[in-house]
C-alpha positions as CSV (number, residue, x, y, z in Angstrom):
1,X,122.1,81.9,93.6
2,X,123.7,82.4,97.1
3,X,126.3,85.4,97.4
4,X,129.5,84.7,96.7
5,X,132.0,84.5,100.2
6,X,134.3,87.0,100.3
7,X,137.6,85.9,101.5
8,X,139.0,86.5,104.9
9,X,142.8,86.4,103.8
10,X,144.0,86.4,107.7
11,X,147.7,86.3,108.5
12,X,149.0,83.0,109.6
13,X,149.0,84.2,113.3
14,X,145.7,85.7,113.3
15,X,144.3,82.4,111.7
16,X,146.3,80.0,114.3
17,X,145.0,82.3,117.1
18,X,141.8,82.4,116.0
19,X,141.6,78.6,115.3
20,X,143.6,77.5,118.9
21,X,141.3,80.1,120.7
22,X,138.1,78.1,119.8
23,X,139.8,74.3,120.7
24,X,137.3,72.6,123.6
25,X,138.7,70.0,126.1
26,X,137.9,66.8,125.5
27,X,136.6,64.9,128.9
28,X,138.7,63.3,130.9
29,X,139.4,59.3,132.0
30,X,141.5,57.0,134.2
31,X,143.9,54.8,131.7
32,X,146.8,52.7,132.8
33,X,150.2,53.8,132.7
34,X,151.1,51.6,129.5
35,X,148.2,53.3,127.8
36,X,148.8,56.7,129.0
37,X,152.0,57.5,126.6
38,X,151.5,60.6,124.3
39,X,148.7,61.8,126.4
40,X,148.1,65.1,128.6
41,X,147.7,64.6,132.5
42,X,144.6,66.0,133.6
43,X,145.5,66.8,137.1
44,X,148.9,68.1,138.9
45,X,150.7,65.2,139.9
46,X,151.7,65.4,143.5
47,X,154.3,63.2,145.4
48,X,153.1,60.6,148.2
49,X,156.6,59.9,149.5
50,X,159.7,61.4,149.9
51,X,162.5,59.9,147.5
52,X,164.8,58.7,148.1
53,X,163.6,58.4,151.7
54,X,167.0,58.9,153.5
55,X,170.2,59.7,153.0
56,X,172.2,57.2,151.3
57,X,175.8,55.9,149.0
58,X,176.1,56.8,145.3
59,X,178.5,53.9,145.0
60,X,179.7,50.6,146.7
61,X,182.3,51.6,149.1
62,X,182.5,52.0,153.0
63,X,180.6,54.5,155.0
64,X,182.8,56.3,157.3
65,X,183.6,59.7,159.6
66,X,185.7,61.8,157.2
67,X,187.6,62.6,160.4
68,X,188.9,59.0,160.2
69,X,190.3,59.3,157.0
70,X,191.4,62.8,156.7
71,X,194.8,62.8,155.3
72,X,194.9,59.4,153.9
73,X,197.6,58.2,151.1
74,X,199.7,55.4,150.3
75,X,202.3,56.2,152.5
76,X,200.1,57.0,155.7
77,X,197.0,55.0,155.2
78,X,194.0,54.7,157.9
79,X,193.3,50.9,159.1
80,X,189.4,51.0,160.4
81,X,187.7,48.3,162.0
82,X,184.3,46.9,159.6
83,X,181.6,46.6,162.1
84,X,178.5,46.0,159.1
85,X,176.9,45.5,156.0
86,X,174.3,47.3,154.5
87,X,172.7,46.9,150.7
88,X,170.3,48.8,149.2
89,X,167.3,46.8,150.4
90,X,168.7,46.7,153.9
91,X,168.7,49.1,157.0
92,X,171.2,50.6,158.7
93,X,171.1,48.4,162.1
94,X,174.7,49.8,162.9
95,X,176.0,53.7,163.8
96,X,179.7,54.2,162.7
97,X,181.8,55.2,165.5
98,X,185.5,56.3,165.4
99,X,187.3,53.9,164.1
100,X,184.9,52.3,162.7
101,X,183.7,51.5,158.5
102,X,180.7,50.0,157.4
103,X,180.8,48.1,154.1
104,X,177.7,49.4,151.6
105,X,176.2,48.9,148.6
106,X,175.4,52.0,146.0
107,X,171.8,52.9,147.3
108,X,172.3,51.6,150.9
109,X,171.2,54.0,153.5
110,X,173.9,56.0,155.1
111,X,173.9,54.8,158.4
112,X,174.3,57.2,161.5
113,X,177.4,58.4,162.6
114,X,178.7,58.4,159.1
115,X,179.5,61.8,156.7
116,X,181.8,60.2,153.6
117,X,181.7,57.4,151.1
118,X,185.2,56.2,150.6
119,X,185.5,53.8,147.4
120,X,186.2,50.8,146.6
121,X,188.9,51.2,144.5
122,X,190.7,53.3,147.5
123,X,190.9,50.5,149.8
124,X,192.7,47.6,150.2
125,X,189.3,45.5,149.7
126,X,189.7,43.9,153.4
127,X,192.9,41.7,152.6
128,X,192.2,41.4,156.7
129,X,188.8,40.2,157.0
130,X,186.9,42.8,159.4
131,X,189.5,45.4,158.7
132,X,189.9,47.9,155.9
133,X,193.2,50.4,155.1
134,X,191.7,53.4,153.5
135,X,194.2,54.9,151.2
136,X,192.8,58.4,149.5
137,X,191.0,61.1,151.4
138,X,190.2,62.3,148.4
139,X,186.6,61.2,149.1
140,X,185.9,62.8,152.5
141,X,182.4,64.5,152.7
142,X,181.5,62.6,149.2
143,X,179.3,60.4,147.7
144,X,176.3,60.7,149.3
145,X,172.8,61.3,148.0
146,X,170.4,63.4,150.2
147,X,167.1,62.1,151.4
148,X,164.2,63.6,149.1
149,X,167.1,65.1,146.9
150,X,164.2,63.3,143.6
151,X,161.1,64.6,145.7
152,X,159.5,65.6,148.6
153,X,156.1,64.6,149.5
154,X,153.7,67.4,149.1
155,X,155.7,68.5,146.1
156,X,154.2,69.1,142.6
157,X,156.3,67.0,140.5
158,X,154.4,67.0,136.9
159,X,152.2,69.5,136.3
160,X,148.4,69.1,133.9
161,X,149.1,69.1,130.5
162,X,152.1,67.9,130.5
163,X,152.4,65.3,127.4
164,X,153.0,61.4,129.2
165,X,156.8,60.6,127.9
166,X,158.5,57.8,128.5
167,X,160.4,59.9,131.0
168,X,157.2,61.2,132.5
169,X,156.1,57.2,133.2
170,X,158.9,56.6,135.1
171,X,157.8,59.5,137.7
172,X,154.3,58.0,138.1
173,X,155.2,54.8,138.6
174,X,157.9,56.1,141.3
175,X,154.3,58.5,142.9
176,X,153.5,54.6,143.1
177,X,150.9,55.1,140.4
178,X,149.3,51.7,138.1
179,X,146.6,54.5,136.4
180,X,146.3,57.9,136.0
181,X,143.6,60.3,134.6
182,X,144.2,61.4,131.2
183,X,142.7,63.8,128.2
184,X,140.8,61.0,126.5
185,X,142.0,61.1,122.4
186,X,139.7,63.1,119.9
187,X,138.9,61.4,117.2
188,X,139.2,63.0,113.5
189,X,136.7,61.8,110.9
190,X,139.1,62.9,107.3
191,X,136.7,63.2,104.3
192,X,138.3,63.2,100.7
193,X,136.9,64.6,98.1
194,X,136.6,63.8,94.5
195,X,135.9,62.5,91.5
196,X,139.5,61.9,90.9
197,X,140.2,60.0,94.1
198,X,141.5,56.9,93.9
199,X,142.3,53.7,96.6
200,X,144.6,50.8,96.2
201,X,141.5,48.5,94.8
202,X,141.6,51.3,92.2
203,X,145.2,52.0,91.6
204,X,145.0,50.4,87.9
205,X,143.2,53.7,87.1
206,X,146.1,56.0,88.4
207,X,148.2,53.9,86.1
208,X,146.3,54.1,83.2
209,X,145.9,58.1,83.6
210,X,141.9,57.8,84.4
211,X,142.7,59.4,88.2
212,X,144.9,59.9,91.2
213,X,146.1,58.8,94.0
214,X,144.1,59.2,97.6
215,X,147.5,60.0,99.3
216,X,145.9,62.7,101.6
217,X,143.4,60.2,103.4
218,X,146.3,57.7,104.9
219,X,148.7,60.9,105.3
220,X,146.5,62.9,107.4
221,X,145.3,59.3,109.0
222,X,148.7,59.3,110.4
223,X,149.2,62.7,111.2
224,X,146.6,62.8,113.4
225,X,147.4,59.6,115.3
226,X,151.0,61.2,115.6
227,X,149.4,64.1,116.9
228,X,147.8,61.3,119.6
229,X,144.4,61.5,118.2
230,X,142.4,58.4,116.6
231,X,141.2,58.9,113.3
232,X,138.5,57.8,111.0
233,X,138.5,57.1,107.7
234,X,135.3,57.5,105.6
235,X,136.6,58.9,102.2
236,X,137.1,59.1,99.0
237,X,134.0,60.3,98.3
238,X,132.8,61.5,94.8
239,X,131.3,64.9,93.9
240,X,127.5,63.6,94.5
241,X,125.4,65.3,96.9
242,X,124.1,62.3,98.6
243,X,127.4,61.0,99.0
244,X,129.2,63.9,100.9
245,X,125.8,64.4,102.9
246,X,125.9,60.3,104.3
247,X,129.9,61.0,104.4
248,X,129.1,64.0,106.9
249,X,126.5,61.8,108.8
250,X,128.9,58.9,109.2
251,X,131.3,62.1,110.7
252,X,128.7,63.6,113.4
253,X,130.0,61.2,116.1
254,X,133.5,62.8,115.5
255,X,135.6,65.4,118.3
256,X,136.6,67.1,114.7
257,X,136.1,66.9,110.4
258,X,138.6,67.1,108.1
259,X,138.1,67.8,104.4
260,X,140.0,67.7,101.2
261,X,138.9,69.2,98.2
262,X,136.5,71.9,97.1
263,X,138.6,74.0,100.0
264,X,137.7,77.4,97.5
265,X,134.2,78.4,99.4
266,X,134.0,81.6,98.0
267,X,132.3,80.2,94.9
268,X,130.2,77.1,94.4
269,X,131.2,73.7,94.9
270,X,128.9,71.1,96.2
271,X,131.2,70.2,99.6
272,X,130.6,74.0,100.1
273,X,126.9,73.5,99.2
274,X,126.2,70.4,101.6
275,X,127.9,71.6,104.4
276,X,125.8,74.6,104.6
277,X,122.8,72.6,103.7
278,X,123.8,70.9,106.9
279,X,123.8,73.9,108.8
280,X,127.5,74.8,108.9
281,X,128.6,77.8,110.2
282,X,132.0,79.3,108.7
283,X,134.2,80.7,110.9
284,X,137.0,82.2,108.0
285,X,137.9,81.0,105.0
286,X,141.8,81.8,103.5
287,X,144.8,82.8,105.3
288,X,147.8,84.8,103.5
289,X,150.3,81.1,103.3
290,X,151.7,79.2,100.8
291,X,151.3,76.1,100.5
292,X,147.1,75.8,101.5
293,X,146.2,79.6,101.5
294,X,142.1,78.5,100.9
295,X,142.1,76.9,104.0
296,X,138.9,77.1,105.8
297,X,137.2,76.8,109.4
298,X,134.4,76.6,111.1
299,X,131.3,74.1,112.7
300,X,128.7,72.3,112.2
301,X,126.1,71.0,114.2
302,X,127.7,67.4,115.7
303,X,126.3,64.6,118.1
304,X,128.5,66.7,121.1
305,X,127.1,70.3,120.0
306,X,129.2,72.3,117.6
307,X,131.2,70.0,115.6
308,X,134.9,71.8,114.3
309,X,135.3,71.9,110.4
310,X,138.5,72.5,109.0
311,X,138.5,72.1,104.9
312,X,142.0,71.8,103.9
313,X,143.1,72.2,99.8
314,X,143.2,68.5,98.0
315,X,146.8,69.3,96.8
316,X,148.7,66.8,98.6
317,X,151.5,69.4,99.8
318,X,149.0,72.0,100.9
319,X,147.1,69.1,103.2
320,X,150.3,68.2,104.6
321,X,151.4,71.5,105.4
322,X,147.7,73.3,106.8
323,X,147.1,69.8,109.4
324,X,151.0,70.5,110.6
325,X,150.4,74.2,110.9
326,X,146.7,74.3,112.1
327,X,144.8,71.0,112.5
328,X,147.7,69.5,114.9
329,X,148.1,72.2,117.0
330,X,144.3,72.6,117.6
331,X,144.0,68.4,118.7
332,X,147.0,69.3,120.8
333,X,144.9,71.8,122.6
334,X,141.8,69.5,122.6
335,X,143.6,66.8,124.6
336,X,144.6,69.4,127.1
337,X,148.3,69.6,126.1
338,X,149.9,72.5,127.6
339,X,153.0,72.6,125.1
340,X,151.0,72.8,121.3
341,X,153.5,74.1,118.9
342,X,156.1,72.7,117.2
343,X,159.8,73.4,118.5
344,X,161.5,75.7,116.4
345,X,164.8,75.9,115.6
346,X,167.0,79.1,113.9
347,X,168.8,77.7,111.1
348,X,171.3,78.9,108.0
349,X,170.3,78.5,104.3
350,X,172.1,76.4,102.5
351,X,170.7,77.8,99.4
352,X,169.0,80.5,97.5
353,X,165.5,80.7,96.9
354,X,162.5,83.0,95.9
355,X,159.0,82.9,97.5
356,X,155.8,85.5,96.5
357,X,155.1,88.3,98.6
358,X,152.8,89.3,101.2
359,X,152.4,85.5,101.9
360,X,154.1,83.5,104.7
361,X,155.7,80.2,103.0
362,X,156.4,77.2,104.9
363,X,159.0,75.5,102.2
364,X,159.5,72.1,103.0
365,X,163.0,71.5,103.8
366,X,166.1,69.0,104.8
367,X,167.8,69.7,107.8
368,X,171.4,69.3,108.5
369,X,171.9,69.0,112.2
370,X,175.5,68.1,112.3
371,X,176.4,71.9,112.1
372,X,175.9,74.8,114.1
373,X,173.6,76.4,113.5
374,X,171.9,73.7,111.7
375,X,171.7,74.3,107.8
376,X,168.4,73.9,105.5
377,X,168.0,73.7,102.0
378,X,164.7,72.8,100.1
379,X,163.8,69.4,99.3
380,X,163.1,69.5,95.7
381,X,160.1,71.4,93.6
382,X,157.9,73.1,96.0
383,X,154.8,73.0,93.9
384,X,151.8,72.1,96.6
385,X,150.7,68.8,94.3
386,X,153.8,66.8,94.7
387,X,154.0,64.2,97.3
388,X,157.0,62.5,96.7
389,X,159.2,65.2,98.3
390,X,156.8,65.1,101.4
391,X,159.0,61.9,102.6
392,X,162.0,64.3,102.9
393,X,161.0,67.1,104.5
394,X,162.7,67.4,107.7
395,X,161.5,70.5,109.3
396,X,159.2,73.6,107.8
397,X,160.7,76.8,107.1
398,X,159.4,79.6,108.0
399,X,159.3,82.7,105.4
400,X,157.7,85.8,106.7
401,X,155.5,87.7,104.5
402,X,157.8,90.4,104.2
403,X,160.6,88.4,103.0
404,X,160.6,86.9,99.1
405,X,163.6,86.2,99.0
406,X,166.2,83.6,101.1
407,X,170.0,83.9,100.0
408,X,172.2,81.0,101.1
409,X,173.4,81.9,104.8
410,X,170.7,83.9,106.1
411,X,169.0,83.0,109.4
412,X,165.8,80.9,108.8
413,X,163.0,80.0,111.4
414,X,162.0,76.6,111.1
415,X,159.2,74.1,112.1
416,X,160.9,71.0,113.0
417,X,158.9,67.8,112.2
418,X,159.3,64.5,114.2
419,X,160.3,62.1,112.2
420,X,164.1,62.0,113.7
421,X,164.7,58.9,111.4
422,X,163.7,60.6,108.0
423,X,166.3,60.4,105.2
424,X,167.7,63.9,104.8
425,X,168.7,63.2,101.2
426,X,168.3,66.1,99.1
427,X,165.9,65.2,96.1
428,X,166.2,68.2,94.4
429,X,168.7,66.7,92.1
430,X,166.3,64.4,90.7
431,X,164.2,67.1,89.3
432,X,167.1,69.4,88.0
């Protein structure tokens, strides 16, 4: 009988360091811009052209010397001669001279000669065709937008690893970009484990009390796509040797494995037992957290070299919680992601509660952002098998290992999750 693994019991920093420290980079490849949302840029994106190229109106008006207008107002207006039209797609083909106005168009470049924009609304809109009274000089030296005031060519505008954003499109298509070059996706092969597990095609079971749900396989299926990775399903799979050992074949083509179930390897189980049949190689197993403390890491050999393991608990709470804390971060980095962590946010209890010592907690929680600071308050039982309250949780809260106890209006770290549409209703009534 093989020795029994003693635990590592790491603090939650030691084991995100540890875990982030060993993430490889995935290769890179050339996608279109459509395609490249929610990935990293692999290279520094540098500007070809100077924008805007020149010098021109921030809003439809007439382009003038601000000596022309200088002390304009109802009483004493300024009657200049319009010599010209210009539009945003047009060039300046006219200077201004004194006297002189040239009618333009917001985006129109400012045309020599000219240093003010005077507005529309301060004119008599050229009652005199060819002649406009100015009556405000409240716009002398004004409304003009600098040439390469966006960018300069040359300049660094978006940096690598910087996550494609809607916003981030909009600058490569204005570097006059149809593809850049990306961190290709990982993909995650997620493994389930046991007996118990059942699909939709065997749901009758759950209701008649002969098993439970496979929540954890489309939960984490969807994590890791909202962490921009691709993943592949090939659980539930039973406790049966030569099931988990063709499960872990059908995984070998995988960036990164995911199991659920038989997360306790410090004594026998048979996930524990195949994977070191198959040559796995365990980095640390258990970190001092609540929910998922027998969280485990490590590699096996993989079609790519050293294939990364992570065995989360089967507890539905405790997978959510260790892939949010750990797995996501860790794709993050793999996909060259410069920014890997979740924004946090300091926050005010809106209620007491208790947590065991000597363990960092991550209690899921609703968040009220109407206030300030925003307020928190548990969503419900925090037991790590329920799943219904998962739906509610707006945000993680952090408890230090120090700390077991949170009294209504004491400052709170928290983990803020993405879902900016999730129902912040509080549950917990439901279970009181």
């Amino acid at each position: 009988m093989k020795p029994e693994r003693t635990p590592d019991w790491l603090t939650f920093e030691d084991a995100r360091s540890r875990i982030l420290s060993q993430a490889p980079h995935l290769p890179t490849e050339c996608v279109r811009l459509r395609d490249a949302l929610g990935r990293a840029l692999a290279t520094n994106q540098v500007a070809t052209a100077t924008l805007p190229p020149w010098d021109n109106s921030a809003m439809d008006g007439y382009a003038v010397r601000g000596t022309d207008v200088a002390g304009a107002d109802p009483a004493s207006p300024r009657v200049l001669d319009v010599v010209d039209e210009i539009t945003a797609g047009t060039l300046p083909a006219t200077p201004v001279a004194t006297g002189q106005a040239i009618r333009i168009m917001t985006g129109g470049p400012l045309p020599s000669g000219a240093d003010t924009i005077v507005r529309v609304e301060d004119t008599d809109g050229e009652q005199t065709p060819g002649r406009v009274v100015i009556r405000s000089d409240r716009d002398v030296g004004r409304h003009i937008r600098p040439g390469g005031e966006d960018m300069v060519r040359g300049d660094v505008v978006v940096e690598s690893g910087t996550t494609v954003t809607p916003g981030v499109v909009a600058v490569l298509a204005a570097l006059g970009l149809a593809e850049v070059e990306v961190r290709r996706r990982a993909t995650v092969a997620i493994l389930t484990t046991g007996d118990e597990l059942r699909g939709p095609d065997r749901y009758d079971d759950v209701v008649a009390g002969r098993g439970v749900p496979d929540s954890n396989g489309p939960a984490l299926a969807a994590a890791a796509m909202d962490a921009g990775a691709d993943p592949i399903l090939i659980g539930p799979a039973p406790d049966d040797a030569d099931a988990l050992r063709a499960a872990l074949h059908a995984a070998r083509d995988a960036d990164v494995l995911i199991t659920t179930g038989g997360a306790s390897m410090g004594r026998v189980d048979i996930v524990k037992e195949v994977l070191e049949e198959e040559g796995f190689r365990l980095d640390f197993w258990r970190a001092r957290i609540r929910p998922g403390s027998p969280l485990s890491f490590g590699f096996l050999p993989g079609a790519g070299g050293s294939l990364p393991v992570f065995g989360l608990p089967g507890n539905p709470a405790s997978a959510f919680v260790t892939f949010d804390v750990f797995v996501r971060p860790f794709l993050l980095r793999m996909g060259g992601h410069r920014e890997v962590l979740r924004r946090t946010l300091l926050c005010e209890s809106e209620a007491d509660f208790t947590t065991a010592g000597d363990l960092t907690h991550f209690v899921r929680v609703a968040v009220d952002s109407s206030t300030s600071p925003a307020r928190i308050r548990p969503v419900g039982p925090q037991g790590s098998g329920l799943v219904h309250t998962l739906a509610f949780a707006g945000g993680l809260a952090i408890v230090p290992r120090e700390v077991d106890r949170v009294q209504r209006g004491d400052p709170v770290e928290v983990f803020l999750l993405d879902a900016a549409t999730r129902r912040q209703a509080d549950p917990a009534g439901q279970h009181a």
